[in-house]
C-alpha atoms as an extended CHARMM CRD file, in Angstrom:
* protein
*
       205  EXT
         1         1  UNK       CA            -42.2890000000       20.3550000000        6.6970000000  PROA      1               0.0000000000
         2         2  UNK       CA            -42.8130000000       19.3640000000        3.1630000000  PROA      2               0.0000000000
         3         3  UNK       CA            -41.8720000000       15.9100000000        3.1360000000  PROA      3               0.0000000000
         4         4  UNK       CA            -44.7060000000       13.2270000000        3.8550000000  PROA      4               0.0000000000
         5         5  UNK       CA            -45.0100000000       11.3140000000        7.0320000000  PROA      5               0.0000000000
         6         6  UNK       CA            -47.1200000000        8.5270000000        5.5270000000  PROA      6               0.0000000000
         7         7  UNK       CA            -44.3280000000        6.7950000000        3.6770000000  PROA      7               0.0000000000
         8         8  UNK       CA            -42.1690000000        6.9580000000        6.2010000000  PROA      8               0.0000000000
         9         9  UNK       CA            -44.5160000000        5.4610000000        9.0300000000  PROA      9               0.0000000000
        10        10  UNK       CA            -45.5380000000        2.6790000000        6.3830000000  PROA      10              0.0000000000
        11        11  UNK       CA            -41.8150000000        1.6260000000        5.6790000000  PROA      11              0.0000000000
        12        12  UNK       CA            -40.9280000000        1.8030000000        9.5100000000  PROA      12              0.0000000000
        13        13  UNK       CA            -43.7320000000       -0.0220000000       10.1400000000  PROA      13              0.0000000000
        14        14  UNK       CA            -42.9750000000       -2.6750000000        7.7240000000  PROA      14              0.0000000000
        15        15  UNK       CA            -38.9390000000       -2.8010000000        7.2170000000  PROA      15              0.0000000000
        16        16  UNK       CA            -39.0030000000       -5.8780000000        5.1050000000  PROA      16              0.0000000000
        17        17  UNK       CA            -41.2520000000       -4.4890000000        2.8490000000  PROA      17              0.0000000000
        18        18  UNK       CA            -38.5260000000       -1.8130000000        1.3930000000  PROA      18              0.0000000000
        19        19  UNK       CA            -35.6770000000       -4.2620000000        2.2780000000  PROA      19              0.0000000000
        20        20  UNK       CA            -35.3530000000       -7.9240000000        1.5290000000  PROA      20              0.0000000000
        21        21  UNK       CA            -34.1230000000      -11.1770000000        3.5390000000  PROA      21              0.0000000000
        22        22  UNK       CA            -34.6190000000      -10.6430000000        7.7840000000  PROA      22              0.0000000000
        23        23  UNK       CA            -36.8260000000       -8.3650000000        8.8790000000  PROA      23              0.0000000000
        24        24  UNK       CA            -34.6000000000       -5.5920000000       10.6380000000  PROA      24              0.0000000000
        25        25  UNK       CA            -36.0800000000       -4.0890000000       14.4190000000  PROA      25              0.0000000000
        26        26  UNK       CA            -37.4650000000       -0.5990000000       13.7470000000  PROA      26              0.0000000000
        27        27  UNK       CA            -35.4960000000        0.7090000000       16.2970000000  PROA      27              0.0000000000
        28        28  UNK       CA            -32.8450000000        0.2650000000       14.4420000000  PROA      28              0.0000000000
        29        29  UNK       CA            -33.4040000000        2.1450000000       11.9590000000  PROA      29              0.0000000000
        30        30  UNK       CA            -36.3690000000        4.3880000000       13.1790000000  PROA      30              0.0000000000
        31        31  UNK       CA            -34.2830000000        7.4290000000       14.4970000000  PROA      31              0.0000000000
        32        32  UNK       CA            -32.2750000000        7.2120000000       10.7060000000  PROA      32              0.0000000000
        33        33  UNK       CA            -35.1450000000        7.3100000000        8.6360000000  PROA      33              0.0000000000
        34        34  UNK       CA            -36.6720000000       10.2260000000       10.5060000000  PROA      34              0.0000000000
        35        35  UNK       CA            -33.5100000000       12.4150000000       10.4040000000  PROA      35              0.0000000000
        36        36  UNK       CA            -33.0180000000       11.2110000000        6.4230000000  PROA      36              0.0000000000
        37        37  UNK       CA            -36.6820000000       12.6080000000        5.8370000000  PROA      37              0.0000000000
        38        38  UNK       CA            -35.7140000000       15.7590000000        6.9050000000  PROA      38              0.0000000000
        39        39  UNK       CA            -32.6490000000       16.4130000000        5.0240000000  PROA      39              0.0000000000
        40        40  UNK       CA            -34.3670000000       15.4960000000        2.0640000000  PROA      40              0.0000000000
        41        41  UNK       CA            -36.7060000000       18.3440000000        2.7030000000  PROA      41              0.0000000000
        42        42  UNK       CA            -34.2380000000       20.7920000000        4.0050000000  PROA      42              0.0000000000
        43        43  UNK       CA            -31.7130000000       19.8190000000        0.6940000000  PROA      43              0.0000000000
        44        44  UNK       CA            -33.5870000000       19.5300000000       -2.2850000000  PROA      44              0.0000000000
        45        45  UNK       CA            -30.1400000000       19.5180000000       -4.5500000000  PROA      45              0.0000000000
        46        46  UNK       CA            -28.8420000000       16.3330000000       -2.9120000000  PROA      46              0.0000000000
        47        47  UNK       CA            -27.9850000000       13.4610000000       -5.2110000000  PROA      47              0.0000000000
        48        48  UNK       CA            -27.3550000000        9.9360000000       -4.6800000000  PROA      48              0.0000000000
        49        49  UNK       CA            -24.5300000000       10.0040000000       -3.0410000000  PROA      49              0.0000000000
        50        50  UNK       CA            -25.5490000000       13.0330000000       -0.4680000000  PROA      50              0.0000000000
        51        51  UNK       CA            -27.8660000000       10.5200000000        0.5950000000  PROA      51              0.0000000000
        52        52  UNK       CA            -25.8070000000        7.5590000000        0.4370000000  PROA      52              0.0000000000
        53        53  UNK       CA            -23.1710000000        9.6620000000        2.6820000000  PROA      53              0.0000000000
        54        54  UNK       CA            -25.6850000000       10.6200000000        5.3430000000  PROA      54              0.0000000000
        55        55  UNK       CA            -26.7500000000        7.1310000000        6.1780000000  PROA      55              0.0000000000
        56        56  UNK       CA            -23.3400000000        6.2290000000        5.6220000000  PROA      56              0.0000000000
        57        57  UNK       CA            -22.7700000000        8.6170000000        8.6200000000  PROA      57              0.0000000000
        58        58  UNK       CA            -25.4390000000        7.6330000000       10.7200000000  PROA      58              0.0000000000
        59        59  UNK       CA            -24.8220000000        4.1630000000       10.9400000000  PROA      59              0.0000000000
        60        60  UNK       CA            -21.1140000000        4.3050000000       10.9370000000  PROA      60              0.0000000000
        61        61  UNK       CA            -20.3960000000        7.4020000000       12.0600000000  PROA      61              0.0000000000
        62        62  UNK       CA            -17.7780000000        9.7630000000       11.2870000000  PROA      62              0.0000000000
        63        63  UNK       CA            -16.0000000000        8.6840000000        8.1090000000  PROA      63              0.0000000000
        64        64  UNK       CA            -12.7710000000        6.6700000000        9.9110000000  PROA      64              0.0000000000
        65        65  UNK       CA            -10.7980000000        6.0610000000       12.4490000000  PROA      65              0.0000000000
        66        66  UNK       CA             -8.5830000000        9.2270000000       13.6540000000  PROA      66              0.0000000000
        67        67  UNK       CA             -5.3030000000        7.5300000000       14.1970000000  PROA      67              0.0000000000
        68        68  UNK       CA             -3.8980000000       10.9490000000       14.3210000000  PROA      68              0.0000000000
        69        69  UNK       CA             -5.4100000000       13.5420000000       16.1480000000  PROA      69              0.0000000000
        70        70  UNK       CA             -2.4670000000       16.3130000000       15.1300000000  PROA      70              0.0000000000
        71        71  UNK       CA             -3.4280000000       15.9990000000       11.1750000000  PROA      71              0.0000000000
        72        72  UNK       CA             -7.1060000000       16.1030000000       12.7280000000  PROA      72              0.0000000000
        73        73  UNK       CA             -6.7340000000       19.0240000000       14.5220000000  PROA      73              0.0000000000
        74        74  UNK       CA             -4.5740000000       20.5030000000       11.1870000000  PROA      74              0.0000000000
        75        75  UNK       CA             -7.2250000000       19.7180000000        8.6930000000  PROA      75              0.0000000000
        76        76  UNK       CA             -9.9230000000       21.8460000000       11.3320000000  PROA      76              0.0000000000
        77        77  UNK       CA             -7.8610000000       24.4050000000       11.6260000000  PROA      77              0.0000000000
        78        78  UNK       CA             -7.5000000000       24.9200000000        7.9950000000  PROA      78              0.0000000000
        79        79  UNK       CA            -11.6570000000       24.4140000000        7.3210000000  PROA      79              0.0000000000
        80        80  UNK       CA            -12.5210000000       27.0370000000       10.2370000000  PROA      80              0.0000000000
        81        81  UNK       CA            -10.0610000000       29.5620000000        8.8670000000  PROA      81              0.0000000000
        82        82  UNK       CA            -11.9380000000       30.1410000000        5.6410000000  PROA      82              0.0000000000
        83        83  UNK       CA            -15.3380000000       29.4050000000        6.6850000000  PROA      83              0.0000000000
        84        84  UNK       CA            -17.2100000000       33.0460000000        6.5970000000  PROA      84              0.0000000000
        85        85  UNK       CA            -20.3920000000       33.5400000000        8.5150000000  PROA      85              0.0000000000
        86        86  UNK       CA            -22.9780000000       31.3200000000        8.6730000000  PROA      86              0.0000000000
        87        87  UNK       CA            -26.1050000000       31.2940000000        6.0890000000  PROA      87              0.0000000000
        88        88  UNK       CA            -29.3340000000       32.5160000000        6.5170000000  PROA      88              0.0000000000
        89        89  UNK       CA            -31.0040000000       29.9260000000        8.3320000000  PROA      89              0.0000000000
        90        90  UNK       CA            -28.3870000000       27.7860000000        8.9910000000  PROA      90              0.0000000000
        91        91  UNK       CA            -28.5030000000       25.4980000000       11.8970000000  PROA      91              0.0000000000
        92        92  UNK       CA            -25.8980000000       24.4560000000       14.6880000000  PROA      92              0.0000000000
        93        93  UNK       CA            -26.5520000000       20.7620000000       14.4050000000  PROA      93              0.0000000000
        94        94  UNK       CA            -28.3700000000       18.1870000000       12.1020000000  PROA      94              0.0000000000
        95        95  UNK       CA            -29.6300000000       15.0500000000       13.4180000000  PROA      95              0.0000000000
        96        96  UNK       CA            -28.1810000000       11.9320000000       11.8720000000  PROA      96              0.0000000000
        97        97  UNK       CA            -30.0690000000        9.6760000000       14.0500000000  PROA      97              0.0000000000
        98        98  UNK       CA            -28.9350000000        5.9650000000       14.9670000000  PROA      98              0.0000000000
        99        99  UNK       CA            -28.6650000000        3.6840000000       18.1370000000  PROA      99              0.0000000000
       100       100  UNK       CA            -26.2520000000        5.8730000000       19.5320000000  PROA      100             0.0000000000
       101       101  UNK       CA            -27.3660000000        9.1570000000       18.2520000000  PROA      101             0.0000000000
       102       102  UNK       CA            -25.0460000000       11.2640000000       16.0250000000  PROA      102             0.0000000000
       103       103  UNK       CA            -25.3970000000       14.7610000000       14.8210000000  PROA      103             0.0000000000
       104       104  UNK       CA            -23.5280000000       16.9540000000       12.3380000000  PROA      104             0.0000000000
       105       105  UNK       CA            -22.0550000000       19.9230000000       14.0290000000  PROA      105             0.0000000000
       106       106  UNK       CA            -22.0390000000       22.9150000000       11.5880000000  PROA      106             0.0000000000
       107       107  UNK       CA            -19.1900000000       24.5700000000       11.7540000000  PROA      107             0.0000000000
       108       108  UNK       CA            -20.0390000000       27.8980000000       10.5690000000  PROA      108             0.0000000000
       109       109  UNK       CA            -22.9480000000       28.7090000000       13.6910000000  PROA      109             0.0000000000
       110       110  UNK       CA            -20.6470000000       26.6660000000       15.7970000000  PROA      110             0.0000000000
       111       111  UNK       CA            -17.6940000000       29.1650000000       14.7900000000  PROA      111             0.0000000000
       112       112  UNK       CA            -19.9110000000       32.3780000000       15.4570000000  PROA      112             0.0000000000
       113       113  UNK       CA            -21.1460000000       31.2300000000       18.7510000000  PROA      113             0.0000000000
       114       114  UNK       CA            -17.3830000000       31.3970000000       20.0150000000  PROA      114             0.0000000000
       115       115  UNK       CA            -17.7010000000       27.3910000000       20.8420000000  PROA      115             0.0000000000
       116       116  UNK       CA            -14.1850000000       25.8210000000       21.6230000000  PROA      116             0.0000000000
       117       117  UNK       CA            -12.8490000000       23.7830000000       18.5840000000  PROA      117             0.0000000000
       118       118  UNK       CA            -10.2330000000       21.6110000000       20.4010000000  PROA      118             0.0000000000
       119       119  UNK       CA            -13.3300000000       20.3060000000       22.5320000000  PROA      119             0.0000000000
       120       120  UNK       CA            -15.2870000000       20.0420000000       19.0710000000  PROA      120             0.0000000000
       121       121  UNK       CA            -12.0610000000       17.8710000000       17.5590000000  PROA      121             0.0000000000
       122       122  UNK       CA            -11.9120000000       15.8190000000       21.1230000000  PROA      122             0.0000000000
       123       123  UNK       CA            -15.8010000000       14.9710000000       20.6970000000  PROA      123             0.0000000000
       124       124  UNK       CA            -14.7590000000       14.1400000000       17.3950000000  PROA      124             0.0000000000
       125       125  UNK       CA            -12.2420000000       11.5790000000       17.6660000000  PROA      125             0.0000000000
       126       126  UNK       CA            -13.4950000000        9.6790000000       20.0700000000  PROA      126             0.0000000000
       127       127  UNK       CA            -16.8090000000        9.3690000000       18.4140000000  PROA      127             0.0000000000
       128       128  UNK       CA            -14.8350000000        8.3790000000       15.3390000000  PROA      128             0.0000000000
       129       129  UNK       CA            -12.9090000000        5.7880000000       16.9590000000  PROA      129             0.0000000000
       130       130  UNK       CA            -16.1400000000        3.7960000000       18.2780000000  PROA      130             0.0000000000
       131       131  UNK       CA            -17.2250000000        1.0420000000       16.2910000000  PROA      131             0.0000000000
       132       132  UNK       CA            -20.6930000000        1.1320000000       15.4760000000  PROA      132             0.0000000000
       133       133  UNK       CA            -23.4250000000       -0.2890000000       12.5010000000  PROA      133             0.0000000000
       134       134  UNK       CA            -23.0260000000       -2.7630000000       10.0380000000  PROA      134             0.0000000000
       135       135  UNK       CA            -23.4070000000       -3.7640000000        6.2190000000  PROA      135             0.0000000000
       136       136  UNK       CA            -26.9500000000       -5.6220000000        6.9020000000  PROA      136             0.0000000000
       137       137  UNK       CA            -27.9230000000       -2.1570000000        8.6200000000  PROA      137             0.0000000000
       138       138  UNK       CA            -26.4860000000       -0.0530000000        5.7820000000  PROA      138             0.0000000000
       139       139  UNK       CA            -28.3420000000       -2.2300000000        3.4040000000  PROA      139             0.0000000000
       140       140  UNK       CA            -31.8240000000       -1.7590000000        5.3410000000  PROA      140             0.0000000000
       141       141  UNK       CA            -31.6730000000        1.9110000000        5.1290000000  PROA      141             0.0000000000
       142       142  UNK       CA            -30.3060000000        2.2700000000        1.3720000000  PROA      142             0.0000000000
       143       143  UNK       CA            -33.3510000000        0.3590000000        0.9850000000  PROA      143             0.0000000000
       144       144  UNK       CA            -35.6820000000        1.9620000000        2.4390000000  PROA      144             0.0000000000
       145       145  UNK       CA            -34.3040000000        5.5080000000        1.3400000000  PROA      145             0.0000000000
       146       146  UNK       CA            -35.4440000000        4.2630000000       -2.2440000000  PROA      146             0.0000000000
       147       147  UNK       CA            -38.6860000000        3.6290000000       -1.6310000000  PROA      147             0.0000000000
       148       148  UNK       CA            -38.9950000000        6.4520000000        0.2480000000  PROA      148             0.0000000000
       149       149  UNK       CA            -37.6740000000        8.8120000000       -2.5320000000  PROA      149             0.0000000000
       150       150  UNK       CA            -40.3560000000        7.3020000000       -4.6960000000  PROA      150             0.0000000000
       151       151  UNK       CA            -42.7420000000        7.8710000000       -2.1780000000  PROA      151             0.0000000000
       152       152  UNK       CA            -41.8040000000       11.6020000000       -1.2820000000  PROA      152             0.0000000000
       153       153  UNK       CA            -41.8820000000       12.5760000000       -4.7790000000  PROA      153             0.0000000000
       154       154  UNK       CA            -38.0720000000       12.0920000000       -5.8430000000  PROA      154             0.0000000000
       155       155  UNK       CA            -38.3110000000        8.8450000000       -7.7800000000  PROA      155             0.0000000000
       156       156  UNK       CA            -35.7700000000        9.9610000000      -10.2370000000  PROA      156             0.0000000000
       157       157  UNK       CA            -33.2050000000        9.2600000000       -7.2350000000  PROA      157             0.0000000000
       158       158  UNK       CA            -34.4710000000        5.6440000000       -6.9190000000  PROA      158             0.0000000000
       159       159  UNK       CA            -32.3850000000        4.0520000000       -9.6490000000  PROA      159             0.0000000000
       160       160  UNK       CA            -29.4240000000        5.6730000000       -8.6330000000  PROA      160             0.0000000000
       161       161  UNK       CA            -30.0020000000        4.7830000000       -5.2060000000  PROA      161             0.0000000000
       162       162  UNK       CA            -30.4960000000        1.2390000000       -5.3190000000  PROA      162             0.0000000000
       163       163  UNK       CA            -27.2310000000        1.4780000000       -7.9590000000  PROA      163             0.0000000000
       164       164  UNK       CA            -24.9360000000        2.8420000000       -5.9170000000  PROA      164             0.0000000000
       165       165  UNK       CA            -26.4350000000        0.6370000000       -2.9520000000  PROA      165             0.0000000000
       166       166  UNK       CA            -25.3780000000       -2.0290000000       -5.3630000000  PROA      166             0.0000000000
       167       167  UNK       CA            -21.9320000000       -1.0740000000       -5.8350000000  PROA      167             0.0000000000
       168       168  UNK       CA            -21.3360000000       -0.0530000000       -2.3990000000  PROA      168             0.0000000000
       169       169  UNK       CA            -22.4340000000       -3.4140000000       -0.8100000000  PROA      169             0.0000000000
       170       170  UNK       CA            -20.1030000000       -4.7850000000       -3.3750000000  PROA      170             0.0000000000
       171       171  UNK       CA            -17.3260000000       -2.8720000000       -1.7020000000  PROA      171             0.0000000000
       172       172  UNK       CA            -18.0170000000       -3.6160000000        2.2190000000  PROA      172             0.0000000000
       173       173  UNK       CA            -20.1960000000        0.0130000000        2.0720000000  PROA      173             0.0000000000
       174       174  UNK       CA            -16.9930000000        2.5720000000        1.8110000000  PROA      174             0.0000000000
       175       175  UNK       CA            -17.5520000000        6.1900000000        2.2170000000  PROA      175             0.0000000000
       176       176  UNK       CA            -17.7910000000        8.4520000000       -0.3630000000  PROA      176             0.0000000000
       177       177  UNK       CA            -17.8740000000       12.5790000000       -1.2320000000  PROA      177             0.0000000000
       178       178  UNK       CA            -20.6680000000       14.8770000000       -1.5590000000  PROA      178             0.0000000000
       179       179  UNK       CA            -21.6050000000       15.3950000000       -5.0400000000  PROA      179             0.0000000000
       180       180  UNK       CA            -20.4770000000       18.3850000000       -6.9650000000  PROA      180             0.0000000000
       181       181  UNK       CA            -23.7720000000       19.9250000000       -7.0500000000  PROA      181             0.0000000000
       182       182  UNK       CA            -23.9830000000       19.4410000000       -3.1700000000  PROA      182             0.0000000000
       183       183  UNK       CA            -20.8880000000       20.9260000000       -2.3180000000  PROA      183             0.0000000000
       184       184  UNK       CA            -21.5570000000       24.5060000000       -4.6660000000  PROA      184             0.0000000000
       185       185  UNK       CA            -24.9360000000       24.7780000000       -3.1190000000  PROA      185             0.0000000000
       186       186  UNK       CA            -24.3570000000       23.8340000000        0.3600000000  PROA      186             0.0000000000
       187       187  UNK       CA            -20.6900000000       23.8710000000        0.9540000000  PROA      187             0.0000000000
       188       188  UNK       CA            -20.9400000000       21.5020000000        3.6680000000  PROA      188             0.0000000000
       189       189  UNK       CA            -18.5030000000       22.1160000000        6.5570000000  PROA      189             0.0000000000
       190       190  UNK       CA            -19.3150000000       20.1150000000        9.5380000000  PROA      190             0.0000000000
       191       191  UNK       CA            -17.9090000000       17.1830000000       12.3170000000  PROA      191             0.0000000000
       192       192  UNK       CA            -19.9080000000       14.0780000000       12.9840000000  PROA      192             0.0000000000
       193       193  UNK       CA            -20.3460000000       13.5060000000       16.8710000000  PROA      193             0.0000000000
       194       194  UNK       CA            -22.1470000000       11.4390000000       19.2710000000  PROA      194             0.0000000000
       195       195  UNK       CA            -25.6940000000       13.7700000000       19.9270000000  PROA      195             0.0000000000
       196       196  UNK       CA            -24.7770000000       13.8960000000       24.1570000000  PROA      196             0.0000000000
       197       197  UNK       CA            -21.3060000000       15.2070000000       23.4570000000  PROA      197             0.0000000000
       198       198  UNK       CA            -23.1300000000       18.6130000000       21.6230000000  PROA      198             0.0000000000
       199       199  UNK       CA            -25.8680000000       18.0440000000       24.2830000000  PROA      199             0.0000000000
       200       200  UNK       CA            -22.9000000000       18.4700000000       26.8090000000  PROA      200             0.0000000000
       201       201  UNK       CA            -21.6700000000       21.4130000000       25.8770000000  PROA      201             0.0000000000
       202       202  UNK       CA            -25.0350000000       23.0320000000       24.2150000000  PROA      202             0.0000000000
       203       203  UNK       CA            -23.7980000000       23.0040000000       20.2390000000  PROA      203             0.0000000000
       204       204  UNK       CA            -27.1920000000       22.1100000000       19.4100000000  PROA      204             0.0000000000
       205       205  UNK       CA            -28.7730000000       25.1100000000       21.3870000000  PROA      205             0.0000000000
């Protein structure tokens, strides 16, 4: 585990510190700063907007509401179909963290293991349709993923963090792609969930 633990214990500790106006309740935001430590360590190509997606995801949750589960179910079928194998060292699930915790399912190891996609897509949409978070939470961990950048040795993502924090708060906090860069050396494929529906049916194992 490369990244520090000392930045991230100081800024938990002291929320207001990183983010201005009300002081936020750790446990709020604990579990989201934890899980965003770790995929800064595990993806060392992410850009701003990686980032800015993953806490998008963990403190809203999949990207929108699934008003129809048939172009859902469509848009799976068509991602699982030319997926390949997974990569070395690729993981089932990634902790997103959150009050509710969420996890991405990978859906490459989840493929391989012979796991059931309509129960993966079911998971899915309901977790989607939940409302969850809100803008004063997105803003508290935006800031505190600059300073922890900063702190963890990535302060050329700073600026562009607290940019695009800017603009984003600007638009309500909308949800965004992965970055070019992300996407060539990652090529993310994955569901958001609620963590007890994988825990259910052992996606995570």
């Amino acid at each position: 585990m490369r990244y520090s633990l000392l930045p991230l214990l100081f800024l938990l500790a002291n929320p207001a510190s990183a983010a201005d106006g009300e002081k936020q309740p750790v446990e709020n935001v604990g579990t989201i700063m934890v899980a965003f430590g770790a995929h800064l360590d595990s993806h060392p190509l992410a850009e701003a907007e990686d980032l800015y997606k993953f806490l998008h995801q963990a403190v809203f949750g999949p990207e929108h509401a699934v008003s129809n589960r048939q172009a859902a179910a469509y848009r799976m079928e068509g991602e699982v179909k030319d997926l390949g194998p997974p990569f070395d060292g690729e993981l089932p699930c990634e902790p997103l963290g959150g009050e509710m915790p969420l996890v991405r399912v990978n859906l490459r190891p989840f493929v391989a293991n012979g796991s059931d996609p309509d129960l993966l897509l079911d998971a899915f949409v309901e977790s989607a349709n939940r409302e969850r978070g809100s803008g004063r939470q997105m803003e508290t961990v935006l800031s505190l993923a600059a300073s922890y950048v900063e702190c963890a040795g990535r302060g050329e993502l700073t600026p562009e963090i607290k940019q695009l924090a800017d603009r984003a708060a600007e638009a309500a906090f909308p949800a965004i792609h992965h970055s070019e860069i992300y996407v060539e050396a990652y090529r993310p494929a994955y569901r958001v969930i609620e963590k007890h529906f994988a825990e259910d049916h052992g996606w995570c194992d």
